[in-house]
C-alpha positions as CSV (number, residue, x, y, z in Angstrom):
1,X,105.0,83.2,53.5
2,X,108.6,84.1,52.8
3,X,107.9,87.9,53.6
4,X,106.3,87.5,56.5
5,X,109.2,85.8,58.4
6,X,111.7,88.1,56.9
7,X,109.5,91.0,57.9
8,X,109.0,89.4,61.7
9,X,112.7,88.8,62.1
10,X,113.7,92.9,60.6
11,X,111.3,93.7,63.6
12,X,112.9,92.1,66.0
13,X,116.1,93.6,64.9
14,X,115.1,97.1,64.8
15,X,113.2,96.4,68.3
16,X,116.8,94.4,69.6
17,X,118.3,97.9,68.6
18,X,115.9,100.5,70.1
19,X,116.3,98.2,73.8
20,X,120.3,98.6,73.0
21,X,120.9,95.2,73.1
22,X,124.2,93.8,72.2
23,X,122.6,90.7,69.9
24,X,119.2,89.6,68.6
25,X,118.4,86.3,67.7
26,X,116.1,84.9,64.8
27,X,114.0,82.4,64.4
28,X,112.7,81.2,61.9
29,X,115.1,81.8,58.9
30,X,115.1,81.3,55.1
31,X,118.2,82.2,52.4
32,X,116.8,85.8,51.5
33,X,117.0,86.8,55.3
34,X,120.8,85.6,55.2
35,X,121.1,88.0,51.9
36,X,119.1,90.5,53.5
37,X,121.7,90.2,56.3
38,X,124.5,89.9,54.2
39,X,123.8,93.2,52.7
40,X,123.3,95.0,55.9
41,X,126.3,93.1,57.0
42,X,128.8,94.5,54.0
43,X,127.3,98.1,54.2
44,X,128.1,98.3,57.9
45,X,124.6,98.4,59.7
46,X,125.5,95.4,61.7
47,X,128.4,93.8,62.6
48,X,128.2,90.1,62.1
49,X,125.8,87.3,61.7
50,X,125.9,83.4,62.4
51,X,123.8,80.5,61.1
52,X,122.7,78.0,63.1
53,X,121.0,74.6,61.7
54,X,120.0,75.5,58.0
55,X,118.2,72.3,57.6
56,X,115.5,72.6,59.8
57,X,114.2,75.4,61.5
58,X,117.3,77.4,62.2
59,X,118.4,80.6,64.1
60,X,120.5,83.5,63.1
61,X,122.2,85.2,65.4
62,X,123.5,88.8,64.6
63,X,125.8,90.9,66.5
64,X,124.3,94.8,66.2
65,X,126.3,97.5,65.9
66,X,123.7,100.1,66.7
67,X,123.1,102.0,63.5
68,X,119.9,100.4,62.1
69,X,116.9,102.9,62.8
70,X,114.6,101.2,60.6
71,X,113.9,98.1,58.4
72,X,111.0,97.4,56.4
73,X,109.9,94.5,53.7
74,X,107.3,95.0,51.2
75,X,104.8,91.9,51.6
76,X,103.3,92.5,48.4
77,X,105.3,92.0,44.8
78,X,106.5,95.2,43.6
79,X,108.2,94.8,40.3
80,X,110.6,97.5,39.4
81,X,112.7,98.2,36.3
82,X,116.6,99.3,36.5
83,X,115.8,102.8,35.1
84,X,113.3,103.4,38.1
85,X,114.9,102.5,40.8
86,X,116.5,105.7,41.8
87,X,113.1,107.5,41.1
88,X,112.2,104.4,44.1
89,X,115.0,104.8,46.0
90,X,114.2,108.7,46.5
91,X,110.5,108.0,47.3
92,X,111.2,105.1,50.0
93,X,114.4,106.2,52.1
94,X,114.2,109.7,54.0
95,X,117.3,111.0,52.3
96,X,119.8,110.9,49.7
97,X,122.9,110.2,52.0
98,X,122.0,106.8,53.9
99,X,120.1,103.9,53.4
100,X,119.9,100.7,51.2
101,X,116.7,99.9,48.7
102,X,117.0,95.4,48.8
103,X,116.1,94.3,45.2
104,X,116.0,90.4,44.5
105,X,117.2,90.4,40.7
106,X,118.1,87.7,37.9
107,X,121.8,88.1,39.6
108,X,120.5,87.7,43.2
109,X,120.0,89.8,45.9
110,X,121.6,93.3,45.4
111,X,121.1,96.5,47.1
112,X,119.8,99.5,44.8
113,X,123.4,100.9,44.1
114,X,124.5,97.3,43.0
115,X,121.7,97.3,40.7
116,X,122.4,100.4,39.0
117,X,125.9,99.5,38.5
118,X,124.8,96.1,37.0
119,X,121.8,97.6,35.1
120,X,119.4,95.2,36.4
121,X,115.9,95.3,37.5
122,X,113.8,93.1,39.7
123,X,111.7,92.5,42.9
124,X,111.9,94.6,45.8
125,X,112.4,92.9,49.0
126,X,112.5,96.4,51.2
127,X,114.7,98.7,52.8
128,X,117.0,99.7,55.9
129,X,118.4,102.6,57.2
């Protein structure tokens, strides 16, 4: 369930970018799409991001910047060790210079270069670039 409104609210993104809008809204959310976001966020594919009413429902709001060409989450479990995930990282992104591999891990959720330097394995979540 948790993929499939991370997955629906990365679509909306990409398809807020492609129109050239200034901000896409989300709806509903859930703590990994704010550290999905949060990655995106400190690697520069979007500018900012607000939360609005955790509790229930909720609605992010994220300011683009116009740099995300693609997103993607993997709705089924694909358990990768920290040895493999540059052998991953080559396979999923179109090249070596850009993009981000999302892995949920025992220390949270890093991006695939975070993981490396912590030597940690995990879940992946998906991809940007």
């Amino acid at each position: 369930m948790g993929r499939r409104i991370l997955n629906e609210a990365l679509s909306k993104l990409v398809n807020a970018e492609k129109r050239g809008f200034a901000t896409a809204q989300l709806q509903p959310i859930s703590t990994v799409m704010a550290s999905f976001l949060n990655i995106m966020k400190k690697r520069g594919y979007i500018k900012d991001f607000q939360v609005y009413d955790p509790q229930r429902v909720g609605k992010i709001t994220v300011e683009l910047q116009g740099r995300v060409n693609h997103c993607r989450v993997l709705t089924y479990r694909q358990d990768i060790k920290a040895h493999e995930i540059e052998k991953y990282r080559i396979r999923a992104l179109p090249t070596r210079q850009w993009g981000y591999v999302v892995i949920t891990t025992p220390n949270g959720v890093l991006d695939h270069e975070e993981a490396i330097q912590q030597n940690v394995g995990g879940q992946v979540i998906g991809y940007f670039y």
